[in-house]
Every structure is written in structure tokens, then in C-alpha cells.
C-alpha positions in Angstrom: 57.5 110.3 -31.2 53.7 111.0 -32.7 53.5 110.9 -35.8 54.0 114.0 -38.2 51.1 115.3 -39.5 51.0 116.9 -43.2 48.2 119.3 -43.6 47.2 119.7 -47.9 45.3 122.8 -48.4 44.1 123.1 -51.7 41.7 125.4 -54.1 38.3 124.9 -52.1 39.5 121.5 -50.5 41.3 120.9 -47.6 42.4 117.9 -45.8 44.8 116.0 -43.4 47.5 112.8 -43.9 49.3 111.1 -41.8 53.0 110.7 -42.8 56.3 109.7 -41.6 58.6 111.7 -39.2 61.3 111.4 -41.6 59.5 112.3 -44.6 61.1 115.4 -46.4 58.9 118.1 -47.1 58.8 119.8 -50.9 56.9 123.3 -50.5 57.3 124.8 -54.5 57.2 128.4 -55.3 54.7 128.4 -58.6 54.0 132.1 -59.9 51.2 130.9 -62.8 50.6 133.6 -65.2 47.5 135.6 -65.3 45.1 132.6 -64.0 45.9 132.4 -60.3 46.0 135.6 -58.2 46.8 133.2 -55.1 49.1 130.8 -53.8 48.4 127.2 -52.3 50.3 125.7 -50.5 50.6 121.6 -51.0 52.7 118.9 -49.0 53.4 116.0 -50.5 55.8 112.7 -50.3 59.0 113.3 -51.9 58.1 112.2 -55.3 60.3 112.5 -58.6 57.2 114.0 -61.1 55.9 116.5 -58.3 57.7 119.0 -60.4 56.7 117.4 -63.8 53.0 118.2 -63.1 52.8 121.9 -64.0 52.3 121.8 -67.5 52.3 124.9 -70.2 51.3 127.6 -71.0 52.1 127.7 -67.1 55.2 130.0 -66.1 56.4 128.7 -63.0 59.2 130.3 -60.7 60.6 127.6 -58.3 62.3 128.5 -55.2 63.4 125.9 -52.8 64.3 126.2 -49.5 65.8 123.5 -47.3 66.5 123.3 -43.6 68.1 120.7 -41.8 65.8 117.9 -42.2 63.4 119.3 -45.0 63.4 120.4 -48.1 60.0 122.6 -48.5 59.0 124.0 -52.1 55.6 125.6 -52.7 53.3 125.1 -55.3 50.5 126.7 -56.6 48.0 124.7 -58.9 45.6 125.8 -61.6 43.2 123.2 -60.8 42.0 121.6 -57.4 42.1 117.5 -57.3 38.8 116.3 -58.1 36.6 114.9 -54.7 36.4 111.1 -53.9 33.1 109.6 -54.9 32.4 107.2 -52.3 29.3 104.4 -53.5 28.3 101.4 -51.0 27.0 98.0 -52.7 25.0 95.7 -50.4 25.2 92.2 -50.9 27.4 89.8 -52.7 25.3 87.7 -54.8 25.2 88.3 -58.6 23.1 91.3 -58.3 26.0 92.9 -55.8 29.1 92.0 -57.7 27.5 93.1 -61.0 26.8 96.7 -59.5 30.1 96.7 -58.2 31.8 95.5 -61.5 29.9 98.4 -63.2 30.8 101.2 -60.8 34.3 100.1 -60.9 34.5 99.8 -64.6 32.4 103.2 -64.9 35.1 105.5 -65.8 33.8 107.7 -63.1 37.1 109.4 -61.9 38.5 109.2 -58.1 35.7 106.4 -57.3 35.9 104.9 -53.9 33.8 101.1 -54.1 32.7 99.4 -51.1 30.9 96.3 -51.1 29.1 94.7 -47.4 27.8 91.2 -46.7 27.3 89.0 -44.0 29.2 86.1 -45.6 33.0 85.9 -43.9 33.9 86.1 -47.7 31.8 87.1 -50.3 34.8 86.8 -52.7 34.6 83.1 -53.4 38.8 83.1 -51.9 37.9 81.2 -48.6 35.6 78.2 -49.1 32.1 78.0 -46.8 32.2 74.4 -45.1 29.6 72.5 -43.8 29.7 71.3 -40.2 31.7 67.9 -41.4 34.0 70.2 -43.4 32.8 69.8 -46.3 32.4 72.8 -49.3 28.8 73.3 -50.0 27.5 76.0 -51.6 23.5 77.1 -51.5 21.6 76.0 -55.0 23.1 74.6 -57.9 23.4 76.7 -60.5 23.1 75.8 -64.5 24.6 78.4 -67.2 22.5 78.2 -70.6 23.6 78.6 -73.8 21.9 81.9 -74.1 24.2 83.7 -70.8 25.8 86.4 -72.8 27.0 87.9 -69.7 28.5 85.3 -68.1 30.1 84.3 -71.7 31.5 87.6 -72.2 33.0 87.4 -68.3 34.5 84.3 -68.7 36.8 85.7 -72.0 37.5 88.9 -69.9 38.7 87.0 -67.3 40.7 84.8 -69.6 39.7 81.9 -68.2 38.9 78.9 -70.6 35.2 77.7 -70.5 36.3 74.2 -71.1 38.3 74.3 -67.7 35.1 76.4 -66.0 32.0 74.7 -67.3 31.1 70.7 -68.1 29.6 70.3 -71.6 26.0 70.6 -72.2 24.2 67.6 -70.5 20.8 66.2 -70.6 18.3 66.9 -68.2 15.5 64.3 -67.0 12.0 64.8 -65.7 10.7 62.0 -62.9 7.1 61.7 -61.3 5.6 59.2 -59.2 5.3 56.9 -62.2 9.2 56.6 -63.4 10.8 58.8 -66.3 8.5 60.9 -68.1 11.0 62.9 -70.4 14.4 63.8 -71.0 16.0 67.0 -72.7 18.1 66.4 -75.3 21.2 68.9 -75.7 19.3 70.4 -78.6 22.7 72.0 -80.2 24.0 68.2 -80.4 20.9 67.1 -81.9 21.2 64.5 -85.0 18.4 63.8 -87.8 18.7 59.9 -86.1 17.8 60.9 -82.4 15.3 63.8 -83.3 13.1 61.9 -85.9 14.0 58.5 -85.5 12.0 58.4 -82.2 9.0 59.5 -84.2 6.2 56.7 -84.0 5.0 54.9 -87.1 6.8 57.2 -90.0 10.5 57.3 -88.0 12.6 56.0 -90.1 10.9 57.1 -93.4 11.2 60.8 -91.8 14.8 60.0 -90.5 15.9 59.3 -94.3 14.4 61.6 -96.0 15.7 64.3 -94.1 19.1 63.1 -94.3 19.0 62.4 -97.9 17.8 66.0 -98.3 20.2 67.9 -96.4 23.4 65.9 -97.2 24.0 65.4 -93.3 22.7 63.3 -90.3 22.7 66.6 -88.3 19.7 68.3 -87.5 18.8 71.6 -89.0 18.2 74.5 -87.0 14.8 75.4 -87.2 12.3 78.6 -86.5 11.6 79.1 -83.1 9.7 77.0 -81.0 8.9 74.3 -84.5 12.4 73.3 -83.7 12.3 72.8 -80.3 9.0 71.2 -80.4 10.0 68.7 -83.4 12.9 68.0 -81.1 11.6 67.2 -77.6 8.6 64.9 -78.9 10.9 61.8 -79.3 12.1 62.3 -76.2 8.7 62.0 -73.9 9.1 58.5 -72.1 5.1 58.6 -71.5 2.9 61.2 -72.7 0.4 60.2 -75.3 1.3 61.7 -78.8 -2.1 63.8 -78.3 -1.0 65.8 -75.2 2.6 66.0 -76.6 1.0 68.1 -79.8 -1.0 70.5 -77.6 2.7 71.8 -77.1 2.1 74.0 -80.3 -0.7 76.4 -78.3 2.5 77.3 -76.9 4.0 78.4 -80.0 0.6 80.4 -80.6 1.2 82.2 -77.4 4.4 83.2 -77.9 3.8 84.8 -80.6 0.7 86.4 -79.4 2.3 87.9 -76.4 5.7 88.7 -77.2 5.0 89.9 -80.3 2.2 92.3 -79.4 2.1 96.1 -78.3 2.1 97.1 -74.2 -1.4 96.8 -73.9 -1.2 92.9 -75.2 1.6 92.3 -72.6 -0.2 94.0 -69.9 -3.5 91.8 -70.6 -1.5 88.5 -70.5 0.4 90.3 -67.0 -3.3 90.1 -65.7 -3.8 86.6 -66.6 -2.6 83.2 -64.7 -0.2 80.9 -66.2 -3.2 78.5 -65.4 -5.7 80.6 -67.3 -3.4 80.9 -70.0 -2.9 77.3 -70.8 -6.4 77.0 -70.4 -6.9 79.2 -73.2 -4.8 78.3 -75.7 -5.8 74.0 -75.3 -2.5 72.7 -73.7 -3.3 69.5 -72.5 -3.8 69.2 -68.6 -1.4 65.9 -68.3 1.0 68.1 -70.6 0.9 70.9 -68.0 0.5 68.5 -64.7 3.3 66.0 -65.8 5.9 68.7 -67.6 5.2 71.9 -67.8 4.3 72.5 -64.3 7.2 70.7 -63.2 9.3 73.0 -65.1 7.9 76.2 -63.9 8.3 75.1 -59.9 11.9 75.0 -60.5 12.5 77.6 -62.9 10.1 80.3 -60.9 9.4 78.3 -57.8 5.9 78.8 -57.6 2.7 76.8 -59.6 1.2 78.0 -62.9 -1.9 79.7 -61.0 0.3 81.4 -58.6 1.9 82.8 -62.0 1.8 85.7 -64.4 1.0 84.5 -67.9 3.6 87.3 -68.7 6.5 86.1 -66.6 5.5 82.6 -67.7 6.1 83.3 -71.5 9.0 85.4 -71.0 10.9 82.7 -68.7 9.6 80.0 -71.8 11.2 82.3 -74.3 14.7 83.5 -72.9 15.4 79.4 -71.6 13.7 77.7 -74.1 12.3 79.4 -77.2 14.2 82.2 -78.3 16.3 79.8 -80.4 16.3 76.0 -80.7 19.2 75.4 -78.6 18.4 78.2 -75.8 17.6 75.0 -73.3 20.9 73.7 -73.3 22.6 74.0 -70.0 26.0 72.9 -68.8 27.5 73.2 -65.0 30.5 74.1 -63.0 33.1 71.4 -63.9 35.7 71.6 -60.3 34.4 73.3 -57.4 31.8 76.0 -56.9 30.7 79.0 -58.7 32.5 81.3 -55.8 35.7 79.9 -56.3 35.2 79.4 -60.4 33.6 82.9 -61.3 33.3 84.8 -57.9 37.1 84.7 -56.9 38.6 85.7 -60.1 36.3 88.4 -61.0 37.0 89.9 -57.2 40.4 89.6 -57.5 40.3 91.6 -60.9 38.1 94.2 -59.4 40.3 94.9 -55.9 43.5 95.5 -57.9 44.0 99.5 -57.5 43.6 100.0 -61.1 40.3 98.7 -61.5 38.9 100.7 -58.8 39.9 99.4 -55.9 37.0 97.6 -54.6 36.9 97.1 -51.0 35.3 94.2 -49.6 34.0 94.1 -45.9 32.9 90.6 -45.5 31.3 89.0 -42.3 29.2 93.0 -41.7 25.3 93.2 -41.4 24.1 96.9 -42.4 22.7 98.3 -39.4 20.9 101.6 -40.4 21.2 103.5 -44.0 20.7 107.5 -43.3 19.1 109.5 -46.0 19.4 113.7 -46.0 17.4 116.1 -48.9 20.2 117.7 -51.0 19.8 121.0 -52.1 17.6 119.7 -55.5 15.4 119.2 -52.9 15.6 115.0 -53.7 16.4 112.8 -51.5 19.8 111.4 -50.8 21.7 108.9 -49.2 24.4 110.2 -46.4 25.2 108.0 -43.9 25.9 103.6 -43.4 26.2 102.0 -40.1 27.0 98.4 -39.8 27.7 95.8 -37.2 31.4 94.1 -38.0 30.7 90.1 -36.9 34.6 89.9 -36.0 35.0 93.1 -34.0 31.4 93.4 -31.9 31.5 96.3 -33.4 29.5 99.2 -35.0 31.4 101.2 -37.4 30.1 103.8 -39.9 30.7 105.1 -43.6 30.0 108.6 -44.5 29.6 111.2 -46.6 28.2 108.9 -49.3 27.2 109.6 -53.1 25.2 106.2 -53.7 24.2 103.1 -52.4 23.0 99.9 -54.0 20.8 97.2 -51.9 21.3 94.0 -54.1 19.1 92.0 -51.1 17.3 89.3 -51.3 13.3 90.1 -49.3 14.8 89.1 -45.6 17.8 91.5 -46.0 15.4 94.0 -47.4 12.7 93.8 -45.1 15.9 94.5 -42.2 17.9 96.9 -43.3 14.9 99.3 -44.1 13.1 97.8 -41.0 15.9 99.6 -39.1 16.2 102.5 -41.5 13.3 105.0 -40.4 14.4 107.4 -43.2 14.0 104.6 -45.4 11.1 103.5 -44.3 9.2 106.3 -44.5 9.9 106.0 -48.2 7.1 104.4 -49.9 9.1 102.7 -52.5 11.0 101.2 -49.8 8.6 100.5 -47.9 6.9 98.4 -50.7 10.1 96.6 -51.4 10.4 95.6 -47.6 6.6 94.3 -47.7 7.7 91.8 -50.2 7.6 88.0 -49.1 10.5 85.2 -50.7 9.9 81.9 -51.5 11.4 78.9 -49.5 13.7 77.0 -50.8 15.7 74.0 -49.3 19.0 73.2 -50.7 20.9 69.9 -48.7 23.6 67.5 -50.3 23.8 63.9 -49.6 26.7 61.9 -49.3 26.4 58.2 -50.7 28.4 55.1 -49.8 28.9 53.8 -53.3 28.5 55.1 -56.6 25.1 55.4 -57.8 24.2 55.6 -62.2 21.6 57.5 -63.1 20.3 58.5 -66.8 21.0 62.3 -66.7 23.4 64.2 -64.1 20.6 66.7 -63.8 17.0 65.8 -62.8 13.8 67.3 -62.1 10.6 65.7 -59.8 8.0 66.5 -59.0 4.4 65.1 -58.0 5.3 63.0 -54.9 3.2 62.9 -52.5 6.2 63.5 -50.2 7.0 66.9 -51.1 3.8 68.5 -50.2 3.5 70.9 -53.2 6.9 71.6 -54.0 9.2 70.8 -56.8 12.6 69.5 -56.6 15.8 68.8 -58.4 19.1 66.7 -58.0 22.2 66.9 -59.3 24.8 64.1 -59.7 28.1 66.4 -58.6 30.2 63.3 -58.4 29.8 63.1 -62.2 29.7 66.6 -63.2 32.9 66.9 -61.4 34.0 63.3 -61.6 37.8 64.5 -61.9 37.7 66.0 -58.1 35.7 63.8 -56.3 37.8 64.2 -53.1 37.3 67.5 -52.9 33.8 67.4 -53.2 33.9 64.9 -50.0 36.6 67.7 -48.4 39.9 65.6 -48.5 43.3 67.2 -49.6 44.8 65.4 -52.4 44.3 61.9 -53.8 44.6 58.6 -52.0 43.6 54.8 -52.7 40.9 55.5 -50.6 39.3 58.1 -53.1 38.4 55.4 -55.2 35.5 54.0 -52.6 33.9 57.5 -52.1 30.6 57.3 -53.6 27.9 60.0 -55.3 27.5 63.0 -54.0 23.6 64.3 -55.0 23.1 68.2 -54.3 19.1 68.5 -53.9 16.9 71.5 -54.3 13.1 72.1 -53.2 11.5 75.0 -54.6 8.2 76.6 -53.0 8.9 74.3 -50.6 7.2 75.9 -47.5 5.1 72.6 -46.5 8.9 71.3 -45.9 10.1 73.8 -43.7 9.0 72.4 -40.1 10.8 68.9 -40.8 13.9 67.8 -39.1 16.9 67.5 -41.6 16.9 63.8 -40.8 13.6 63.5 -42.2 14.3 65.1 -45.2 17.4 63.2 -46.1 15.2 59.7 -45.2 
């Protein structure tokens, strides 16, 4: 037997559900005083507040009539139900799952969230394996102290940071010619290991301080003095002379973030290059440091830079207070399965919106249609479902979000006329990403290193790019097997050795070599 159809007509909206043979039929009688000179007629499921919802000063008459299977009572309803507002988010990185934690959380009423990527699982719930079966993720990622956002998800999530996140670790710099500095963790900082490293008047500085303050910890300090006292003991090779240049830095900050628009827009125009030019940073400072910094913060050079973005990234990771630079790391697994999977979870139950997630899709074509403001809307989402083969389609849409990276912009509006014909879009489609190559190596033995987190750069190996590695075996020395993909723990666990996630930034002189080259 087909199923039985049950057809809900209301107030200027109609549509049709699907119910079961066997479902009993309320049709309610409602005569509603002097506000409705019609009557509606609704079918619902049998339901034991249908009757509850007419509320006064309504004056309801009910008449119910049954028949042998049914019972059928109708209704008529001062207001109509309020329409679905149906929003698409593409992509599932951090841009993607904070638009769809927004529109969720948005208080918009009868919201309808749906969320495509191309991943299998963009929820974090089923682990991405390389071909030996191992779980890899693509980057490593650091959390600084100055994440509010992340902070503030972690305590809605109730999940405890200690469990998420490692402490605050050092971070080491390495050129050609060995060790060339090391971050301290700045909010760990004593008077001992911040001026006791100072040459010639050390100790003399070291006591005095101490005597002052009553305490061998070291004071927080105005922006960047504190961060510059701080790191100068910690340069392995740098003459004193070029560490000290560091303060044109301090003069720039406050000349560029502290002007108007017009100040800001000047230093926009302006290199990163030009601008340590101009305020006397010292070029082995920039070469042997600062430049390394920059290629794996923004992946590109200082004079591929905007002075701008340069002093900005310096002040929200470095300068904005003394301890901004301190970083820790994701203690067991990956950030999918740590931050990813819980938030999802939170944000698919029904009462938080019911986010949908539709992973292992690749948008095909996004239809836009002029509304009758006259502006330009989107309508219509095609996409190819990976599993299926095939093309399926999402309409009648109020809003859609592209959280892409370049190469998902440039093809979803590449196959998007209306889009492209957008100049915005367009523009955004025209932009070109930086390569980066992210690879893990598995060691036979365990190897000791100064810092779990390290930066290089200036080999003449790396043509150009800049380059990090990351000692996972010891920032999550508690689940080593499961870094190396084995279940559970065994005797032989204790003979797995280091396992080194590396990064290369700007790294397009790398891209035509063989993976066996670049793991030699």
C-alpha cells in the first residue's frame, strides 16, 4: 500500500508530508473571534498539545468527528508558521565551521544549515589516513596565547585545555650555520633566564632586579620593551649590535598602528623590505630571524610583503603584550578530532540548528537570480556527491557562504557563469595561493632535539622557502602508537621512534620533486 499523503494548507503556505497509513487524522473546528473570517484546514500527527496551541483571547469551538480509522478535527490558526530559511556553507576549514557556528547560533528562527566539502568527513569523527594507515592531518597548527576564540570554544565545549593543548613550549630558529635563537615561553619567564644571559652586566642586572621586586619572576613590561628585553639573551649568534636594531621595530609599531587611515594606507604601499630599510633593522637581523619568521608566518619574503600586513602579523603574535608569542599544541591526536568533532557534534544536535553535513560533495554550479530589490541573489546549488556519481541540487536558497581556499574559488565560480560575470567574483577567482608542502617522517629511533617546535630556513636545499618541524612524538609523547596508527599499547610501542611533521612555506621551487627526494 502507497503511502498516505497529508496535504497542510495554511494562511499563504501550503505544502505536502508524507505520513503513515495508520496515522489518525485530527481535523479541529476553531471559530477565532473577530480576527479570522476563514477557516484552514491543518493535518497533523496525533500529538497531545495540538489542542494546547490556541491560546487567548482566542474563542475556539471544537467539533470532532471520527470515522472508522480517523479521528479528523479542524483548526483554524491566527498566524501562519514562519518559512524555512535555508543557508549553504562551503567548505569545512575554520572559516566554514565558524560561519556555520554563527548561523546556527544566530537566533534566526526555522533556520535550515547546510555545510558541503569534498573531505569524506569534514567533522573531524572519521580519521583521514595516509596510504600506510596512518592519521595525518595537513599543517601543524599552534594556538597562541592571544586565541580568544578558540579559548572561549574550548570552555563552551567544556572540554579542559589541559586535556586539549600541551603547555606553552619553546620554539627554536636553525640556519645553515646551527642554532641561531630560541623563544622563550615569555609568560614563564624568570629575572634569572631573561637578564642573566645579558653580556658583561648579567648578573649585576639579574640582582638588582630581583632585590627590587621581591621575586625572581620577570615583570611584565610595556609592549614590545618586554619582549625585546626578553628575547636578547636568547640569540645563540647574532652580534649584540644587530640584536638592538630590534627597537626600529618598536618605532614602527607605534608609527603605523598608532596613526590615522592615511598612515596605514602609506605603510600598505610600502614593502616589508622597504620598511626595515627605513627604520635601520639590521640586514643579518632581518636575513637570519626576521625573515625566517615572516616565511612561515605569511609564507612569502619581506619584499613580497605589505609593510601593513607585516606590522599587524608582528603585533597580534608578538607585540600586543609580552607573552602574545607563546604557543602551545594539540596534546593527543589532531585538531579534527580535538576541536572539529566536538564542536560538529554540538552543532548537528536538533536544538542547535540542526546542521547538516554533506561530506565527500564538490559544488558544481551556484545559480544567482535579481530579487525584486533589484540585488542580486543566490537561488540555486548543484553538486557532484563522490559516493553516489551523482549530481543532486539545493534550492530555493536565502544565503550562501564560500569559505574556499583560491583553487576551490577559482572552480566553483569557474563553473558558475552567473557568478562569474560578477566582478567581485571574478576578482576573488583571479587570486593565486601559495604552495605549501606538508609530509611527516617516521624515524627508527627516538631522536632529542632542543625545542619540539623549529623553524629553518636559508638552506640552500629549499630553494627559497622556509620550513618548520615539529617533534609530535613529544608533543604527544603519551599516544605515540597512535601517532604510528596501532590500536592500543604493546611491548613493541616502546621501540617506535620520532615522528617529525614538516612544513615548507612558499615552497614552489619544491613542487616538481619526487616525495622521495624530499624526505632524503
Amino acid at each position: 500500500m502507497p503511502p498516505q499523503t497529508d496535504h497542510i494548507n495554511l494562511t499563504n503556505t501550503s505544502y505536502t508530508r508524507t505520513a503513515n497509513p495508520t496515522t489518525m487524522k485530527l481535523i479541529a473546528s476553531l471559530l477565532v473571534a473577530s480576527s479570522v473570517d476563514a477557516f484552514t484546514s491543518v493535518s497533523l500527527l496525533p500529538s497531545s498539545s495540538l489542542l494546547a496551541r490556541t491560546v487567548p483571547p482566542i474563542l475556539a469551538k471544537l467539533q470532532l468527528q471520527e470515522t472508522a480509522d480517523t479521528q479528523e478535527v479542524e483548526e483554524v490558526v491566527e498566524e501562519s508558521t514562519l518559512p524555512t530559511k535555508k543557508y549553504v556553507v562551503v567548505g569545512g576549514g575554520w572559516g566554514g565551521w565558524g560561519a556555520a557556528k554563527a548561523l546556527c547560533e544566530s537566533g534566526i528562527e526555522n533556520v535550515e544549515v547546510t555545510m558541503i566539502d569534498a573531505l569524506p568527513d569534514p567533522t573531524g569523527a572519521t580519521p583521514y589516513l595516509s596510504p600506510t594507515g596512518k592519521p595525518v592531518e595537513a599543517g601543524t597548527r599552534g594556538f597562541w596565547k592571544d586565541y580568544p576564540n578558540i579559548n572561549a570554544l574550548v570552555d563552551e565545549l567544556g572540554l579542559d585545555e589541559n586535556e586539549v593543548f600541551t603547555p606553552f613550549t619553546n620554539s627554536s630558529f636553525y640556519s645553515p650555520d646551527g642554532l641561531e635563537a630560541t623563544a622563550p615561553v615569555f609568560g614563564e619567564a624568570t629575572v634569572d633566564s631573561i637578564l642573566g644571559g645579558f653580556p658583561f652586566v648579567g648578573e649585576a642586572l639579574k640582582n638588582a632586579v630581583s632585590d627590587s621586586l621581591g621575586s625572581d619572576e620577570f615583570p611584565m613590561l610595556p609592549s614590545p620593551l618586554g619582549q625585546v628585553l626578553a628575547t636578547v639573551p636568547y640569540f645563540e649568534r647574532l652580534p649584540l649590535a644587530d640584536r638592538a636594531s630590534m627597537v626600529g621595530l618598536l618605532l614602527a609599531t607605534i608609527d603605523c598602528l598608532g596613526g590615522d587611515e592615511e598612515t596605514k594606507q602609506q605603510y600598505d604601499r610600502m614593502s616589508a623590505h622597504e620598511l626595515f630599510i627605513r627604520f635601520k633593522l639590521s640586514e643579518r637581523l632581518v636575513s637570519d630571524f626576521i625573515k625566517p619568521t615572516l616565511l612561515v608566518g605569511l609564507f612569502k619574503p619581506p619584499e613580497e610583503l605589505s609593510a601593513l600586513v607585516v606590522m599587524e602579523l608582528l603585533y597580534y603574535y608578538a607585540l600586543a603584550h609580552q607573552d602574545s608569542f607563546d604557543v602551545r599544541w594539540i596534546k593527543n591526536g589532531t585538531v579534527s578530532d580535538s576541536l572539529i568533532q566536538p564542536m560538529a557534534e554540538q552543532l548537528m544536535e536538533k536544538e542547535n540548528g540542526a546542521l547538516q553535513v554533506l561530506g565527500g560533495c564538490r559544488v558544481k554550479e551556484i545559480s544567482v537570480e535579481e530579487g525584486a530589490d533589484g540585488k542580486s541573489h543566490a537561488s540555486k546549488l548543484s553538486y557532484l556527491n563522490t559516493r553516489s556519481g551523482e549530481i543532486e541540487v539545493i534550492d530555493n536558497i536565502d544565503g550562501i557562504v564560500l569559505a574556499l581556499g583560491c583553487q576551490g574559488m577559482q572552480s566553483v565560480i569557474s563553473s558558475s557563469p552567473d557568478l562569474a560575470r560578477l566582478p567581485e567574483f571574478s576578482k576573488a577567482a583571479s587570486l593565486k595561493g601559495i604552495d605549501v608542502i606538508s609530509c611527516r617522517l617516521y624515524f627508527d629511533r627516538k631522536v632529542a632535539t632542543r625545542s619540539p617546535a623549529n623553524v629553518f630556513s636559508r638552506f640552500e636545499e629549499l630553494r627559497g622557502a622556509g620550513g618548520t618541524f615539529f617533534m609530535l612524538d613529544q608533543f604527544q609523547d603519551e599516544s605515540l602508537a597512535q601517532l604510528w596508527g596501532k590500536d592500543g599499547e604493546s611491548e613493541e610501542d616502546e621501540t617506535l621512534g620520532s615522528v617529525v611533521a614538516c612544513d615548507f612555506y612558499n615552497s614552489g621551487g619544491l613542487m616538481s620533486l619526487k616525495d622521495e627526494t624530499l624526505g632524503s
